[in-house]
C-alpha positions in Angstrom: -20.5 -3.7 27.5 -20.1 -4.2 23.7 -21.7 -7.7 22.5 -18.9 -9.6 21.0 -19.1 -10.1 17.6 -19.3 -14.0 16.1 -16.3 -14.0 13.6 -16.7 -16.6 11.1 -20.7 -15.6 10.2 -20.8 -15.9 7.2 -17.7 -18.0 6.3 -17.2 -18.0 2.5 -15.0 -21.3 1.9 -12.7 -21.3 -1.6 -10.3 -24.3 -2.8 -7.6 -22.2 -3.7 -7.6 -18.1 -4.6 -4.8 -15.2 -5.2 -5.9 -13.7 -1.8 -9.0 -14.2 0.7 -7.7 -10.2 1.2 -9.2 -9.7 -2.0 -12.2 -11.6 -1.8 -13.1 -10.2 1.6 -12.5 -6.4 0.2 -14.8 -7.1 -2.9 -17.5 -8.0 -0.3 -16.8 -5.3 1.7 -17.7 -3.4 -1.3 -20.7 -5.2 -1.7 -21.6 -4.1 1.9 -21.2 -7.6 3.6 -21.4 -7.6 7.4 -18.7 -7.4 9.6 -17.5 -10.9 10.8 -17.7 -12.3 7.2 -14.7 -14.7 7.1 -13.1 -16.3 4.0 -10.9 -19.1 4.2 -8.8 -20.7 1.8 -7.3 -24.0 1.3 -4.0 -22.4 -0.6 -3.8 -19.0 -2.2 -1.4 -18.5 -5.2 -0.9 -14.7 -4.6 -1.1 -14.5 -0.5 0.5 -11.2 0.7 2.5 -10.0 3.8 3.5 -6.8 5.2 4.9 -4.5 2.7 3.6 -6.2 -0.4 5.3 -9.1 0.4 4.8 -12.5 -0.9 3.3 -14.8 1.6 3.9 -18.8 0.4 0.3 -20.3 1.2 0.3 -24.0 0.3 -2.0 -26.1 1.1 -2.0 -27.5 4.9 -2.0 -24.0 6.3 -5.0 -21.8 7.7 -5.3 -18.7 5.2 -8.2 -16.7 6.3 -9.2 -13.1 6.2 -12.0 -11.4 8.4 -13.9 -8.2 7.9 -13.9 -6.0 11.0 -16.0 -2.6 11.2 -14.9 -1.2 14.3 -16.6 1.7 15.1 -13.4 3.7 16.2 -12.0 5.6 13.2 -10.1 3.1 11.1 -6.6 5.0 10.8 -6.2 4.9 14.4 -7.6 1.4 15.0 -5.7 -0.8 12.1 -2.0 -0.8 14.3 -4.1 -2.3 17.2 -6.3 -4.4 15.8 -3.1 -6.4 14.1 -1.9 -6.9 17.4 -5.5 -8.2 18.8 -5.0 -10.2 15.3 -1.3 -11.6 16.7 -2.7 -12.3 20.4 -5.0 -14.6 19.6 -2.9 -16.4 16.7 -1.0 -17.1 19.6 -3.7 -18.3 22.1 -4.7 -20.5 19.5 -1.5 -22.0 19.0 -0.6 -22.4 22.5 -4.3 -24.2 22.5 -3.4 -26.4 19.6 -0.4 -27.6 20.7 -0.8 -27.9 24.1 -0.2 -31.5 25.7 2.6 -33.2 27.8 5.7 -32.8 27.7 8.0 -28.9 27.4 5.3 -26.1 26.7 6.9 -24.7 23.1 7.4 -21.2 23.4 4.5 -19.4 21.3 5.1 -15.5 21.0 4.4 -12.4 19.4 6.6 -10.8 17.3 6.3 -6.8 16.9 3.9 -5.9 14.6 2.2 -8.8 13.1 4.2 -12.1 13.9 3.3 -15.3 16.0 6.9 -17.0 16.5 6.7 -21.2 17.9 10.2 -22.4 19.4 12.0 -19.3 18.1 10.7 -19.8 14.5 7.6 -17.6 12.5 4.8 -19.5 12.8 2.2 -17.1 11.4 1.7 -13.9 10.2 -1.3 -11.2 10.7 -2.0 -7.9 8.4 -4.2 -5.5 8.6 -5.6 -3.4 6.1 -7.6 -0.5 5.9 -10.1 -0.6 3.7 -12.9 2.5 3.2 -15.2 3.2 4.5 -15.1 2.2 7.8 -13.7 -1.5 7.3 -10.1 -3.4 8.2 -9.5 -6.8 7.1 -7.5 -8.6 9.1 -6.1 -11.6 7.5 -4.3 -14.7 8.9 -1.8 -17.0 8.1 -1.1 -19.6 10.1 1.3 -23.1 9.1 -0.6 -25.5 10.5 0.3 -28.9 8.7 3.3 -27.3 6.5 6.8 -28.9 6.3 9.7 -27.4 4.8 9.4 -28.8 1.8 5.9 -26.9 1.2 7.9 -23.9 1.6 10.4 -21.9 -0.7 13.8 -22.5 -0.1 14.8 -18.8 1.4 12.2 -19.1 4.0 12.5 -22.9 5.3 15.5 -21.8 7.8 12.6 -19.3 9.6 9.6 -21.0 9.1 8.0 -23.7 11.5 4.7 -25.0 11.8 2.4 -26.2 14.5 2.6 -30.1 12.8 6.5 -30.1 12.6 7.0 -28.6 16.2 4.9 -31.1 17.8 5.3 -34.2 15.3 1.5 -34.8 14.2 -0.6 -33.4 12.2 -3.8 -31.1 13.3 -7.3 -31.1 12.4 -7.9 -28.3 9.9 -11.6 -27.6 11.0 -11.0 -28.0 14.6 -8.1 -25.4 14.1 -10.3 -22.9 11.9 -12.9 -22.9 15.1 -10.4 -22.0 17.7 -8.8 -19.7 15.6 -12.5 -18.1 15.1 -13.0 -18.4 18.8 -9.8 -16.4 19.7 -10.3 -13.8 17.1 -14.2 -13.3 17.9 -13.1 -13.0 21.8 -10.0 -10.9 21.9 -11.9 -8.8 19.4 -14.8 -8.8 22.0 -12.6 -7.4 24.6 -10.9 -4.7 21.9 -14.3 -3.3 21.7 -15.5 -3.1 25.0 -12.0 -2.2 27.1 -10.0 -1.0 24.1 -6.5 -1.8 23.4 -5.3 -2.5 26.7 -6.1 -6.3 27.2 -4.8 -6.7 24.6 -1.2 -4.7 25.3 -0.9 -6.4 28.7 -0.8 -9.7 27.0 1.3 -8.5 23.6 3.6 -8.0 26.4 3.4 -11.3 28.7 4.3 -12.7 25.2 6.6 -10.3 23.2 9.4 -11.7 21.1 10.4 -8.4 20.9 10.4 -5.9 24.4 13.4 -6.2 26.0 15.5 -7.3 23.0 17.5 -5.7 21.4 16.1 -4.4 17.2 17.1 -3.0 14.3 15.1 -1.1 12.8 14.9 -0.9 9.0 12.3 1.5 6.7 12.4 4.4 4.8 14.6 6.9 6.6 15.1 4.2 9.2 18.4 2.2 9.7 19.3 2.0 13.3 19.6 -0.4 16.0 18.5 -0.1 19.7 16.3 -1.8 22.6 12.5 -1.8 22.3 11.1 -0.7 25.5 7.6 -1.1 24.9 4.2 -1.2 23.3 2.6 2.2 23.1 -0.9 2.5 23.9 -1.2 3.0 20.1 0.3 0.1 18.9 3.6 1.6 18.2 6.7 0.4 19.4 9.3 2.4 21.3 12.7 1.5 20.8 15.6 3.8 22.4 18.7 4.2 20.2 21.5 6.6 21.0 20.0 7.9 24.0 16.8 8.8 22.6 13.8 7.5 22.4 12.1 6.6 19.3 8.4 6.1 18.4 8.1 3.0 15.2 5.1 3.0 13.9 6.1 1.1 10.6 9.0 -0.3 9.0 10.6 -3.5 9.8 11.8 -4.5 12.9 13.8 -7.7 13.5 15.3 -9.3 16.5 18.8 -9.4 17.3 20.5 -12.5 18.5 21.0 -12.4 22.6 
């Protein structure tokens, strides 16, 4: 069995940055080892899917982690953002955890953690050559609305306004490293299938019906499942269709 790595070893901690993404990539460059983990306190340049903006104030967990998984990259990076959403999740349901309702954590085809309906965090991977993916992390951890631009406030949540207290950032940052480094672990001894099973226990998105947006993609259907791949099938018009990227968003029940 593979030996789990320790994500988190070395952690390279900055006040504020553009992107820990960029950081981590210029120390991939530099040959840095894989589990090499920077964390940020805010970034002014944090990116999403797509080239997307990704608001990163302060109060949030921005991190990025330097993988080198020894299967080849191209075919790893879908699964590994997924192993990346799993245990955003874990951690959140860990955080939060306490009496009262159990909030509804779940994962959100490709890359998003939703808490109570609402995107709590965000994962992307990124290839990076030779041989490395980053896998970076957003997570809202102690953001309110007001930390947030306006456009996104009505789909954002975080972990302190769903449960009504605030969270300790380093105690956070260690269970977040503790989820990564063991669902990891398991990606690298059993392969993706863990890691599937449980994308699926928690899916925001199998068993909904999607629309599918992208280039040469407009159409709307049900998602069926989580290929072995990564990929997600969605069946529109009687067919079946394979999604391997694009955007895919949730229609209302």
């Amino acid at each position: 069995m593979t030996t789990p790595v320790d994500l988190g070893r070395p952690l390279v901690r900055l006040e504020e940055v553009d992107s820990t993404n960029r950081v981590a990539a210029e120390l991939a460059a530099q040959g840095a080892p894989e589990g090499t983990t920077v964390v940020a306190e805010a970034q002014t340049g944090g990116l999403g899917r797509l080239g997307r903006a990704w608001s990163s104030p302060r109060g949030g967990l921005w991190l990025t982690t330097l993988l080198r998984p020894p299967a080849a990259v191209a075919e790893s990076v879908a699964t590994l953002a997924l192993v990346g959403g799993v245990a955003v999740a874990e951690t959140a349901r860990r955080l939060i955890a306490g009496p009262g309702p159990t909030p509804e954590v779940r994962v959100k085809w490709p890359n998003d953690v939703h808490l109570n309906g609402r995107k709590v965090a965000g994962v992307l991977g990124q290839v990076h050559p030779p041989g490395v993916v980053l896998l970076g992390v957003g997570l809202n951890l102690n953001v309110f609305p007001d930390d947030l631009p306006a456009e996104v406030r009505p789909l954002a949540t975080s972990l302190a306004q769903e449960a009504g207290r605030s969270f300790d950032p380093e105690g956070a940052l260690g269970t977040l490293l503790d989820e990564l480094s063991a669902w990891y672990g398991r990606w690298l001894a059993e392969g993706f299938a863990p890691v599937r099973r449980r994308c699926l226990e928690l899916t925001a998105t199998v068993g909904r019906t999607v629309w599918v947006s992208g280039p040469g993609l407009d159409f709307t259907g049900e998602a069926l499942d989580i290929m072995d791949d990564g990929a997600l099938l969605v069946r529109s018009g009687g067919r079946d269709v394979v999604i391997r990227a694009g955007d895919v968003s949730v229609r209302a029940r």
